[in-house]
N, C-alpha and C positions, 0 to 999 in steps of 0.2 A: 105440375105439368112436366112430363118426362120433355127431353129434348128431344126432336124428329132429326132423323139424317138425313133429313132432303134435297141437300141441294149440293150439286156435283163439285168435286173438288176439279179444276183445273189441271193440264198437265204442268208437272212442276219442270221451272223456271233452269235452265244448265246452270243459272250463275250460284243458285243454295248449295251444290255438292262438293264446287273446286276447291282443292284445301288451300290454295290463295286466297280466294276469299273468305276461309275459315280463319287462315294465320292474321289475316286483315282486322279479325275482331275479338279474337282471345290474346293475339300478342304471339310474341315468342316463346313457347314451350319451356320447359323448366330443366335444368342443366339432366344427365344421365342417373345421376346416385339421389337428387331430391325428386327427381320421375320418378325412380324404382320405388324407394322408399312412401312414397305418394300412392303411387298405383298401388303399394302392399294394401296402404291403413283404407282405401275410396274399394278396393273390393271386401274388403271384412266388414266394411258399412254395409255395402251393398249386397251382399248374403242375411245380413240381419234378417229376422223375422220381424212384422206388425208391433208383436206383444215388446220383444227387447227391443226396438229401436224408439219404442212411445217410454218406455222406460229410461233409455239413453237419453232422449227427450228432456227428461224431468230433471234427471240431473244437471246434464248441460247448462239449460234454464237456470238449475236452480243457481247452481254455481255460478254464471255470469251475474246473476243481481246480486248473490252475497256479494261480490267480489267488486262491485260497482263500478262492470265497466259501462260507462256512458248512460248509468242511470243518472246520474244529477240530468245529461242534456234531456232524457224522456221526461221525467219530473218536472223539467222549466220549461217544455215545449205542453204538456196535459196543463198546468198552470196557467199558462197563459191561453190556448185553446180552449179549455175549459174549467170555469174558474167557478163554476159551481158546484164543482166537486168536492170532496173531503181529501185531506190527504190520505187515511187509508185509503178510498177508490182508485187515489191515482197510484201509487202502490200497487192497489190489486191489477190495474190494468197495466203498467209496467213490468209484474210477474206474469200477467197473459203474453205479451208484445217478445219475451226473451225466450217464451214458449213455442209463439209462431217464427220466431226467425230459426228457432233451433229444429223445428219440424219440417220447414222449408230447407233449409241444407240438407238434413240428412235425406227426404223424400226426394231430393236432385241427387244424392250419390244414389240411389237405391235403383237396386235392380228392376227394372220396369216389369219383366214377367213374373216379379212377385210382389207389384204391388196390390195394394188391395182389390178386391172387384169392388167394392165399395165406389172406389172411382168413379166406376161404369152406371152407375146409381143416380147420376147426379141430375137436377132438377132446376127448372127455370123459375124465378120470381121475374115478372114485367112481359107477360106473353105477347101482349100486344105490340112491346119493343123485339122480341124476340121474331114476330112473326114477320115486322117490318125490314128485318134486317134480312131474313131471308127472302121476302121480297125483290128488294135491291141486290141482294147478292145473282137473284134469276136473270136480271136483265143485264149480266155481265160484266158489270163492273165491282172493283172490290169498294171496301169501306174502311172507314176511317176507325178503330175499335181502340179506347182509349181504359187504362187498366190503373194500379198502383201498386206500390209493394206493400199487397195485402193478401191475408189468408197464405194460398200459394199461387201465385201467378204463375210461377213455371208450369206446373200441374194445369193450369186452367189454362193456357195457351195448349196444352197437348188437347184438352178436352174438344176444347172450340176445332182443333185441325180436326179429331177423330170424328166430330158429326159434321164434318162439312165444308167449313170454314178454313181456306186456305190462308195461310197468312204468313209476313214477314215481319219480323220483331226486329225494332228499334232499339240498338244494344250498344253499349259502351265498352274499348277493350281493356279488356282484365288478365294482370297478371296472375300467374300461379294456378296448380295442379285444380282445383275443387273448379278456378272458373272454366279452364281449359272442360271439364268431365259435364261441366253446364251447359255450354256452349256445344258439343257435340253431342249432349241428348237434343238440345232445341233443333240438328239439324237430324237426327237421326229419325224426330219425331214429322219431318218435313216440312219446317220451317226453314224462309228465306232469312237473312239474316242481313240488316244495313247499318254499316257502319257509322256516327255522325257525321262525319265531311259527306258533303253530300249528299244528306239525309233528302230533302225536302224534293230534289227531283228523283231519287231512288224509291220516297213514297206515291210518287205521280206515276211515275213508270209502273210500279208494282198495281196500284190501282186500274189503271188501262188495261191489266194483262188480268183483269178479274180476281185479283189477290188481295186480300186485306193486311193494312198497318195494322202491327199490334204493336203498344206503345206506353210506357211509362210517365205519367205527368205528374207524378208528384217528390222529385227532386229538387232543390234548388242550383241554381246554375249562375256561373259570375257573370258573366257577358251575355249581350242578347238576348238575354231574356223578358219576357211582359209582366208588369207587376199586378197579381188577381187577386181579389181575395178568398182567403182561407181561413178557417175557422176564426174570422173576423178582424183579422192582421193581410199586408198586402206578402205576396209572396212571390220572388223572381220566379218565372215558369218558362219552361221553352213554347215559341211558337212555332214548331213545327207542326203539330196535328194542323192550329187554325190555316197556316200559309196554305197548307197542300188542301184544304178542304176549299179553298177560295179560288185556289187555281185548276181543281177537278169541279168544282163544285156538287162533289159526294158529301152526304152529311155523315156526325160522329154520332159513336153509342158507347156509352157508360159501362163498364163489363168489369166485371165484379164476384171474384167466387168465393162464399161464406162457408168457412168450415161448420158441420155439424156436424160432432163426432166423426167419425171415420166418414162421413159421406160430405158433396160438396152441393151450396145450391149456388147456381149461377145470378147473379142479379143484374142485373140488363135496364139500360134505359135510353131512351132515343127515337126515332133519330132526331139530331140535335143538326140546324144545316146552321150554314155558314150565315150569320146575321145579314140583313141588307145595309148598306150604305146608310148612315144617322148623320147629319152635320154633328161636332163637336165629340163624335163618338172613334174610336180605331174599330173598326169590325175585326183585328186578329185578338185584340185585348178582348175585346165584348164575347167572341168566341170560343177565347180561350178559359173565361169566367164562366159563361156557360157550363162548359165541362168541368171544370174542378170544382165546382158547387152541386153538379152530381158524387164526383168520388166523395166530399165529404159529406153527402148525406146518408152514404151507407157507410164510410168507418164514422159518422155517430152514433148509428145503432152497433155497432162490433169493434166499439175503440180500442180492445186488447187483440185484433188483428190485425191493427197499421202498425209498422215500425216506426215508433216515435224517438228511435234512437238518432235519425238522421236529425240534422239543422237546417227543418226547411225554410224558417224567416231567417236566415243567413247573413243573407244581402238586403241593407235598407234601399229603397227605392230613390230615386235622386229627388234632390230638393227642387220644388216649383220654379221652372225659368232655366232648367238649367238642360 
């Protein structure tokens, strides 16, 4: 099912454009001579063509596993998530995972008017979540749209703004030229951008004005966070999707873009609302379990497009009583 552009994007919001609130979330720019020298090597990516930069691709990848940075942590995290596996498999899916991060950077330096039309191709699995979400997006208010670092998110956040879907991404500041060149494609593409202080009325607010949270939930985080599970281990998670879905009460959708060769399909699931009140239960942990037991049921079927580089069981959860 192709994606329909039905439903009206919003006027966008003053606060997406100011570069105060852009220096708010890349940080402080990078000194004059590692700028230059920056800006030379992110325009020589971004002139690449399709065919050389899936070839830069290949190296890059390949070179980061010979070279084991942070395979052993992808290796003990496929281990323990899944442990039915052979060690070749985890291997092969570790050489896919150093594939997708290194197609994801360089597809964020890349020159957007030449990236593929492939893009524009792109195709819904879960129509009935898909058709739901545009539903709710008609009656004005936004929604809650919860993602992971899978496939390319950056890429599938432009996709979702380009049919429709206005949205603000939940983003952490980052130093250095590559995040600064990320950060101003997501505004260029017309994305709001919210800083974490403050996150949770920034997604209320942005909801009210018929704008949707886009939003990363599968990081581990030290503080404040709710312990879910994930691939059968508990995992510190932020509550922010659950808090702001409780106090709008808009429900959340699982959004999910599967690389297939040069083209993307969207994987959509939802809506997912805010649980009711259970004695003995937290409705932010129960809804924030909800959600992350949809992203892992699609990086099960595509486990060498989640970055298993990160340490998402990090944080053990506190001892009973305490």
């Amino acid at each position: 099912m192709s994606l329909p552009a039905t439903v009206p994007a919003p006027a966008v919001h003053p606060i997406r454009l100011t570069s105060s609130h852009l220096r708010r979330v890349i940080g402080e720019p990078p000194g004059p001579l590692t700028g230059f020298l920056a800006n030379l090597a992110l325009r020589w990516v971004a002139g690449l063509s399709r065919g050389t930069r899936e070839r830069l691709v290949r190296f890059v990848g390949g070179l980061a596993y010979s070279l084991g940075i942070r395979r052993r942590v992808a290796l003990e995290n496929l281990a323990m998530a899944m442990p039915e596996l052979t060690e070749e498999q985890r291997h092969t899916i570790v050489r896919g995972t150093y594939l997708t991060m290194a197609r994801t950077v360089l597809e964020a330096l890349a020159d957007r008017d030449r990236m593929p039309p492939d893009w524009e191709k792109e195709d819904v699995v879960g129509r009935e979540a898909w058709l739901a979400l545009q539903a709710h997006l008609a009656t004005g208010k936004g929604a809650l749209l919860v993602t992971a670092h899978f496939g390319n998110w950056e890429i599938l956040g432009e996709v979702l703004i380009h049919r429709g879907v206005p949205l603000n991404a939940l983003v952490r500041p980052l130093k250095g030229a590559l995040n600064t060149r990320i950060a101003e494609n997501r505004v260029r593409a017309g994305a709001g951008l919210i800083y974490p202080r403050g996150a949770v009325q920034e997604l209320i607010d942005a909801v009210g004005r018929g704008e949707s949270a886009y939003m990363l939930l599968d990081q581990a985080i030290p503080t404040k966070g709710v312990f879910v599970p994930f691939f059968g281990k508990l995992a510190s998670t932020t509550p922010a999707m659950a808090v702001a879905a409780q106090r709008t009460g808009v429900p959340a959708w699982v959004v999910m873009g599967v690389r297939d060769g040069p083209r993307m399909r969207v994987h959509i699931e939802g809506p997912i609302p805010p649980p009711p009140p259970e004695e003995g239960k937290d409705p932010i942990t129960e809804h924030t379990a909800l959600v992350t037991a949809g992203l892992e049921r699609i990086i099960r079927q595509y486990p060498e497009q989640w970055l298993w580089l990160h340490r998402r069981w990090k944080y053990a959860p506190p001892s009973p009583g305490v």
